[in-house]
C-alpha positions as CSV (number, residue, x, y, z in Angstrom):
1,X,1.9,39.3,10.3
2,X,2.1,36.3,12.5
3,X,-1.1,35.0,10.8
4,X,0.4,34.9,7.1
5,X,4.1,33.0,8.6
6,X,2.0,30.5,10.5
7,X,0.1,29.8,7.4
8,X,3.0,29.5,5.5
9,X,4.6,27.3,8.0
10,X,2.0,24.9,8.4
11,X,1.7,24.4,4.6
12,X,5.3,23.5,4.2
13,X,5.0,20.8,7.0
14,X,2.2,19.6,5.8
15,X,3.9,19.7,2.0
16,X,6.6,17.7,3.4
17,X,4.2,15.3,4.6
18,X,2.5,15.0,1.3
19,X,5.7,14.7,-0.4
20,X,6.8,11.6,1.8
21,X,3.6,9.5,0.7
22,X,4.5,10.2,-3.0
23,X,7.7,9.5,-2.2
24,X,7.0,5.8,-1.3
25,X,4.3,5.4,-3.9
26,X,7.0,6.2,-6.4
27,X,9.5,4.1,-4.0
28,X,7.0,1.0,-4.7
29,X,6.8,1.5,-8.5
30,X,8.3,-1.7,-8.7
31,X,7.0,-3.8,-6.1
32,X,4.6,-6.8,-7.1
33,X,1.1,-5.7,-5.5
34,X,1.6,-2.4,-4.4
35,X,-1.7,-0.6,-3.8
36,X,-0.9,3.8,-4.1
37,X,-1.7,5.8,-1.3
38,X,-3.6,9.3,-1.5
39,X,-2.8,12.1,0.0
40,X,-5.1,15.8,0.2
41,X,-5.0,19.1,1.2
42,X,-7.2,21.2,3.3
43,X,-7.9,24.6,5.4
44,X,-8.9,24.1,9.3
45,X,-9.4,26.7,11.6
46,X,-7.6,26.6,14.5
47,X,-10.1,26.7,17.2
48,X,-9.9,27.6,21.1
49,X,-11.6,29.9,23.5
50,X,-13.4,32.8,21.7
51,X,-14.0,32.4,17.8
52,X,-11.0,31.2,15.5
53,X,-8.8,33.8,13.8
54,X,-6.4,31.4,12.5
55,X,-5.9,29.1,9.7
56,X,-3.7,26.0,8.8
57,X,-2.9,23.4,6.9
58,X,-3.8,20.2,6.6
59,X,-3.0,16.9,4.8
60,X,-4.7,14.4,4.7
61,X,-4.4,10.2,3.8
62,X,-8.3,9.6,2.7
63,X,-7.1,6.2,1.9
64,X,-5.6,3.9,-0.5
65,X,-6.1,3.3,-4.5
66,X,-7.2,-0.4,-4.6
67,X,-7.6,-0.9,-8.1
68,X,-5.9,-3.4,-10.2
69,X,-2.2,-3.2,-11.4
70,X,-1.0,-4.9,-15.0
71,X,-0.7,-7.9,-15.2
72,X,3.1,-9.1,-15.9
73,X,3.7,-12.9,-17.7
74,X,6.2,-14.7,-15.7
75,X,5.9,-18.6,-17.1
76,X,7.2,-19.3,-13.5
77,X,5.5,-22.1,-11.3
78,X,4.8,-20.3,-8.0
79,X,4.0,-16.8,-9.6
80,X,0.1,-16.0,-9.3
81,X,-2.1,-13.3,-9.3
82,X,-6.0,-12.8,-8.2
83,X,-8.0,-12.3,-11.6
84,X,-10.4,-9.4,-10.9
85,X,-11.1,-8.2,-7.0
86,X,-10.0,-10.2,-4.4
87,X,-6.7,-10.7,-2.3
88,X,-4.6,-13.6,-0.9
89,X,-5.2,-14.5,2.8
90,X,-1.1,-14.6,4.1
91,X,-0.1,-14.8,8.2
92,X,1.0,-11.0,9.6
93,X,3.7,-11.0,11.6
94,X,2.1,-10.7,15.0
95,X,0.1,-14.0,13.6
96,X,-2.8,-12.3,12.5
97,X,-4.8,-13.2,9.3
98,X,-4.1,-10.4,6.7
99,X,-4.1,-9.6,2.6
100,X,-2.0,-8.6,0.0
101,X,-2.3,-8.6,-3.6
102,X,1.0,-9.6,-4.3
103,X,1.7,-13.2,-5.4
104,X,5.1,-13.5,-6.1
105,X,5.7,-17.2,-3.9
106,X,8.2,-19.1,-3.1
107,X,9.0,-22.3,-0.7
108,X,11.7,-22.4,1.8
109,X,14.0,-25.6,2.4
110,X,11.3,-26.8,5.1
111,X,8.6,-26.6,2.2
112,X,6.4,-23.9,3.5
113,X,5.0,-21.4,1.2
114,X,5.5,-17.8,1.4
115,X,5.2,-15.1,-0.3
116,X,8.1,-12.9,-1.5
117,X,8.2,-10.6,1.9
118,X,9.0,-13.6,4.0
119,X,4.9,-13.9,5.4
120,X,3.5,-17.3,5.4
121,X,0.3,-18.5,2.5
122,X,-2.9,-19.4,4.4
123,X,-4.3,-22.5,3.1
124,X,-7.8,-24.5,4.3
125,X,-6.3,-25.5,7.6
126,X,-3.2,-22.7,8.1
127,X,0.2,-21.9,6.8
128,X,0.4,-24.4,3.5
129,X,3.4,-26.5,3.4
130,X,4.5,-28.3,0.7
131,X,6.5,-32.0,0.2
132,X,9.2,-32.2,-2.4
133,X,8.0,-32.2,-5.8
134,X,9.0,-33.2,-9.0
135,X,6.4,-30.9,-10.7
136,X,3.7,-28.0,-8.9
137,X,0.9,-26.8,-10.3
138,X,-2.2,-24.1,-8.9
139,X,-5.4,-24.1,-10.2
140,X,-7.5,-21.2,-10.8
141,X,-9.5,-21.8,-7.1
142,X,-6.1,-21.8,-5.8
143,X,-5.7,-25.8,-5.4
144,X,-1.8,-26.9,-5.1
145,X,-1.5,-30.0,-7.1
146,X,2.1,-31.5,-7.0
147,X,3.7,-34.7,-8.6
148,X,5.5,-36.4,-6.0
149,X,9.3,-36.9,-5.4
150,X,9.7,-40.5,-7.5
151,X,6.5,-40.5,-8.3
152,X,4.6,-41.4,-12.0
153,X,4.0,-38.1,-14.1
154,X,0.2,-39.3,-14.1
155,X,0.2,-39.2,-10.5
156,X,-1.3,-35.7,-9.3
157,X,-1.7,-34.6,-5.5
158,X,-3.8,-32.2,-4.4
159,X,-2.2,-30.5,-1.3
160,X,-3.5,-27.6,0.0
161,X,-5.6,-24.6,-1.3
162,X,-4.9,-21.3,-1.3
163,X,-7.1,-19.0,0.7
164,X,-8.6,-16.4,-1.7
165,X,-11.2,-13.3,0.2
166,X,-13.5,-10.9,-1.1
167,X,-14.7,-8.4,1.6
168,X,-16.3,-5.3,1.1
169,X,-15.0,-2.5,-0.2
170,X,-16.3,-0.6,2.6
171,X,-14.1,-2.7,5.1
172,X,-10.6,-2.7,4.3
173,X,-7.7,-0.6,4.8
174,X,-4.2,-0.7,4.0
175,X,-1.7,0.3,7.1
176,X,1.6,1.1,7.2
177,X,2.6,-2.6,7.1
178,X,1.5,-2.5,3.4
179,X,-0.7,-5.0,4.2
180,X,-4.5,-5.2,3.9
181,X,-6.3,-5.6,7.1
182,X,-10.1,-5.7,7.2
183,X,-11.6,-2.9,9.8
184,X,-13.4,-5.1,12.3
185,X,-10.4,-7.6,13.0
186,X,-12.5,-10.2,11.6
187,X,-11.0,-13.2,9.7
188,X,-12.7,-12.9,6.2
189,X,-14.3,-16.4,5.0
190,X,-12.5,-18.0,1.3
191,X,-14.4,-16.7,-1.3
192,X,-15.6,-18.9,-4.2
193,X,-15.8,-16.2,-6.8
194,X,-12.1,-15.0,-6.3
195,X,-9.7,-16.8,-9.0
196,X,-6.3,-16.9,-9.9
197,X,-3.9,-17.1,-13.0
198,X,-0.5,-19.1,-12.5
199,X,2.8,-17.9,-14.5
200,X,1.5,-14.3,-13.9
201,X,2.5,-11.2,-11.4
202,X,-0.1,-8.3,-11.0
203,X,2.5,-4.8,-10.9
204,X,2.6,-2.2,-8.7
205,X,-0.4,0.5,-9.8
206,X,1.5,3.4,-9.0
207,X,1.7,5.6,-12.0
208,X,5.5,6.5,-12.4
209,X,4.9,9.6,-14.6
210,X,2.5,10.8,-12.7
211,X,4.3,10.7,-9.3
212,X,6.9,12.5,-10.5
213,X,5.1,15.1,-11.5
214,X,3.6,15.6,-8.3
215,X,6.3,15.5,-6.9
216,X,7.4,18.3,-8.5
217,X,4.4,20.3,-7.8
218,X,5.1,19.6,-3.9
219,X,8.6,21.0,-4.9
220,X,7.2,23.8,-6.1
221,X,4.5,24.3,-3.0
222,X,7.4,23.9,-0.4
223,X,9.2,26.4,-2.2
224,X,6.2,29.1,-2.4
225,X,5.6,28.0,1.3
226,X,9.0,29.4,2.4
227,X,9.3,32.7,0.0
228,X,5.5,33.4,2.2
229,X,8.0,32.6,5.2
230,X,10.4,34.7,4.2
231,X,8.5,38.2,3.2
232,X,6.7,37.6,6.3
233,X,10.3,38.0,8.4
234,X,11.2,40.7,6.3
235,X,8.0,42.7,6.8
236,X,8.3,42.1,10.6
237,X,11.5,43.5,10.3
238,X,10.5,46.6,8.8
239,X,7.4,47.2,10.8
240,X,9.4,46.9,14.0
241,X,12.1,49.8,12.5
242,X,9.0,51.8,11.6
243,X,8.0,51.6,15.3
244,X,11.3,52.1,16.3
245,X,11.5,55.7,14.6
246,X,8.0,56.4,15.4
């Protein structure tokens, strides 16, 4: 009897588990860049001396759905987003070099460029700061051109350059910063074959409908999981009266 309740038990935590990662994929429906995260289910014995006799569940984060969102027309100066693979290089906030996706910018009064988070853009040399402009525009490579403050409309600056990195699939991982960090702890070189459009934000690529469908099937799983719970109880009960009479 105790075999079936620990099973059930151990599949509702684990359900409850699985529902909270849905739960902020379909929190992050919304939010510019937002990669999904998966989540999976799976049997494993629980082992210790002598040869297993139980069973419990298991869930399981094998990692994180990188692909591409849509990509949403803005017409707005500082919006960008990476055309094909590739991600922006932005400062973490212990000062680390990490990567997001999302390009939704923006300058502060002291004219450094962030992104919509708060986290500072990388440029060639570091955080990418930015003099008062009458007009801004970013090239595909991710070159900041600018017309100066008082300055001709012919005249055209060239102030920074966006970092822009391509590293392998294989080596990348998104933690629970929502941030992209490459596996080694190496900072990834700029990348010449990552490009960007300007006016343009690439959406979250979390599939609304589908989220909420699973997240009704977990409903439905936690609620199997604790009618198991529940027969279990009642056919301990019963068994100990049985033994009582006997």
């Amino acid at each position: 009897m105790d075999r079936s309740l620990y099973i059930a038990m151990s599949g509702a935590k684990q359900t409850l588990l699985a529902q909270t990662t849905n739960a902020n994929n379909l929190a992050n429906a919304q939010t510019t860049g937002f990669k999904s995260d998966w989540e999976q289910f799976r049997s494993m014995p629980v082992f210790g001396p002598g040869f297993p006799t139980r069973v419990y569940a298991m869930t399981e984060r094998p990692g994180t759905d990188f692909s591409s969102g849509p990509l949403q027309t803005t017409g707005r100066d500082l919006d960008v987003a990476i055309n094909g693979d590739g991600y922006f290089a932005v400062q973490g906030a212990d000062g680390k070099e990490v990567y997001t996706r999302a390009g939704d910018l923006r300058l502060t009064p002291e004219g450094l460029l962030q992104t919509g988070t708060g986290l500072q853009v990388i440029g060639q040399g570091g955080p990418i700061a930015i003099p008062p402009a009458e007009k801004l525009e970013i090239g595909s490579d991710g070159t900041i051109s600018i017309i100066p403050l008082g300055s001709n409309a012919t005249v055209l600056a060239v102030v920074d350059r966006i970092k822009m990195v391509r590293p392998a699939a294989d080596n990348v991982e998104k933690l629970t910063d929502g941030l992209v960090h490459v596996k080694d702890g190496q900072p990834q070189a700029a990348s010449a074959d990552v490009s960007l459009v300007q006016g343009v934000l690439e959406a979250s690529n979390v599939n609304a409908i589908q989220a909420m469908v699973e997240m009704i099937e977990l409903s439905k799983n936690f609620e199997l999981q604790t009618k198991v719970m529940k027969n279990a109880d009642e056919n301990s009960g019963v068994s100990a009266k049985l033994m009582q009479m006997a």
